[in-house]
N, C-alpha and C positions, 0 to 999 in steps of 0.2 A: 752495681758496677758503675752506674753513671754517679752516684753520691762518689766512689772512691775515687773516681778520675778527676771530679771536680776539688776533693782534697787532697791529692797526691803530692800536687805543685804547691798547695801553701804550706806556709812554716808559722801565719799570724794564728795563735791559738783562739781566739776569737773568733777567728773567720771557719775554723777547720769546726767547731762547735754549732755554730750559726747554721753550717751546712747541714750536719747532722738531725741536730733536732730539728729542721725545718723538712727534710725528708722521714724522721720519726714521726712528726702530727701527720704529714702527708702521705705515709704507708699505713697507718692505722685508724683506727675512729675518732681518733682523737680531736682535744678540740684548740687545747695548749698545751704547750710544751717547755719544759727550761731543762736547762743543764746547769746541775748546782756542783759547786767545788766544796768536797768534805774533808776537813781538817782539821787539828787539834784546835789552831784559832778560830774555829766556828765554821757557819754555810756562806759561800759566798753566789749568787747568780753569775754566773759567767754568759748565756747566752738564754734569749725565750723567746717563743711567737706564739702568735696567736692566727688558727685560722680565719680566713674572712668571715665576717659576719659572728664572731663566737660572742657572746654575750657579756663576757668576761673580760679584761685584757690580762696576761699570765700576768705580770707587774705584779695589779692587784692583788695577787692568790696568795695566804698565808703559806708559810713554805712546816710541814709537815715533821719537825726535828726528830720525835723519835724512830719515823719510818724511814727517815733518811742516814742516820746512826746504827741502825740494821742494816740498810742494805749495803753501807759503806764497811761494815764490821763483818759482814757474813759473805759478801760477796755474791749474796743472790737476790733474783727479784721479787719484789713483794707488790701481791692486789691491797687496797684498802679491801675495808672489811664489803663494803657494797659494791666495790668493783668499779667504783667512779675513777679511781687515780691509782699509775702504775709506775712503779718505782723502781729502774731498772741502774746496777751497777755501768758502767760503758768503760774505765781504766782506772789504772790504780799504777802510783809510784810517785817518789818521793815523799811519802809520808800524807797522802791526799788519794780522795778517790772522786773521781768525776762521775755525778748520777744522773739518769736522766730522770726526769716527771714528766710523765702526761697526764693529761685531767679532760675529763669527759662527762660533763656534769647531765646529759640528758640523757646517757644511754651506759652502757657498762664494756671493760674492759674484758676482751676473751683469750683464752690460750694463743689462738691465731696474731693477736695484736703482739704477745708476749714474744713468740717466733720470730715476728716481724724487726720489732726492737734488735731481739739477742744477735737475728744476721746482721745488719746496722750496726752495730757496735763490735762485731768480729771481725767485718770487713774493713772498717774504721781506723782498727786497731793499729796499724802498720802510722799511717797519717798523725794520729793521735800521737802515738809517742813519739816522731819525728816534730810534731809541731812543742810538745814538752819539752822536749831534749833541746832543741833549740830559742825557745822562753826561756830555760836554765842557761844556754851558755851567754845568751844577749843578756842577763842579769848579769850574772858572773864576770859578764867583760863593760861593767856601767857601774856597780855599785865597790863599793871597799868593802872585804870582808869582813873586817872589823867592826865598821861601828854600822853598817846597812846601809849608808848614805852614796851618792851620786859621787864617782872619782872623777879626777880630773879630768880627763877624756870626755865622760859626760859631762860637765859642766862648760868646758870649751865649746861639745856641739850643743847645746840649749842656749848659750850665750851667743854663737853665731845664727844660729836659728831665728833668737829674739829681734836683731837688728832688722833684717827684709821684711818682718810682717808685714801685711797691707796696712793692718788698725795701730802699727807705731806710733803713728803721730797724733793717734789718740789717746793711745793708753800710755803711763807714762812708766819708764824702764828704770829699775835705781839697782844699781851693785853696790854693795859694802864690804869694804875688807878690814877683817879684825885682827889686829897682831894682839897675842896676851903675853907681856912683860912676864921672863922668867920662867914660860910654862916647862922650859927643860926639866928644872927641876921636880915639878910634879911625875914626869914621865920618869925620870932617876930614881926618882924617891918611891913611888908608886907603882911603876910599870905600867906601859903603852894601853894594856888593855884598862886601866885605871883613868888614866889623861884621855 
């Protein structure tokens, strides 16, 4: 209850994750924790912690590829074979499934830690896709669908942003504008998606 209330109100998917697994090492024995994002383009870490004092910092921890290609594929969760690290589905959509890891390298994972998780990630769930669905529409309204890059509107705010830094006047700011002679006719000749 108190994890949901605390991600009810955000929308930053970072933060709604951070929350999460920080209440999954702190519900179970655990000792770290990450939330890894699975996707055709590979594993990404989106968020980890480490309990105080763990011997480890998550960072360091080889991340487990084909335990994490199961659980993203089957939808369920999996012990390692000694029970040290527990591999739990938490959302799935878009084409991606958000997993959690926990690792526990002095003592072992039990059914009870498994429960623990699976209520955490059910309560979650509401949060979770609210904080998704709004990552997809802040992309969708900053990038050109076309070619993936920042549209105008983003480049305006990045450009007004760039000027009030504090460290301006340290670092130095260069914009370049490129006109290419003729490129109509690549786009005529070729089509938009070519140019």
């Amino acid at each position: 209850r108190e994890m949901s209330m605390t991600m009810v109100s955000d929308t930053d998917i970072k933060n709604v994750f951070d929350v999460l697994i920080d209440h999954a090492v702190h519900m179970t024995t655990a000792e770290r924790g990450r939330v890894v994002l699975s996707s055709q383009e590979g594993f990404q870490v989106i968020a980890e912690i480490s309990r105080e004092g763990a011997a480890t910092p998550a960072e360091d921890e080889v991340l487990d590829e084909p335990q994490l290609k199961q659980v993203a594929a089957t939808g369920e969760a999996v012990f390692s074979e000694d029970h040290k690290k527990l591999t739990v589905p938490i959302a799935s959509g878009e084409g991606s499934t958000a997993v959690a890891v926990l690792t526990q390298p002095t003592g072992q994972f039990t059914n009870q830690d498994l429960f623990a998780v699976d209520a955490l990630s059910g309560s979650s769930a509401v949060p979770i896709a609210n904080a998704l669905r709004y990552q997809r529409t802040r992309l969708e309204a900053t990038t050109d669908a076309l070619t993936g890059l920042a549209n105008a509107r983003e480049f305006r705010h990045r450009l007004e942003a760039a000027f009030p830094r504090p460290d301006r006047r340290d670092k130095p700011l260069s914009l370049l504008l490129i006109d290419f002679d003729h490129f109509k006719t690549v786009n005529d000749q070729l089509g938009h998606q070519h140019g």
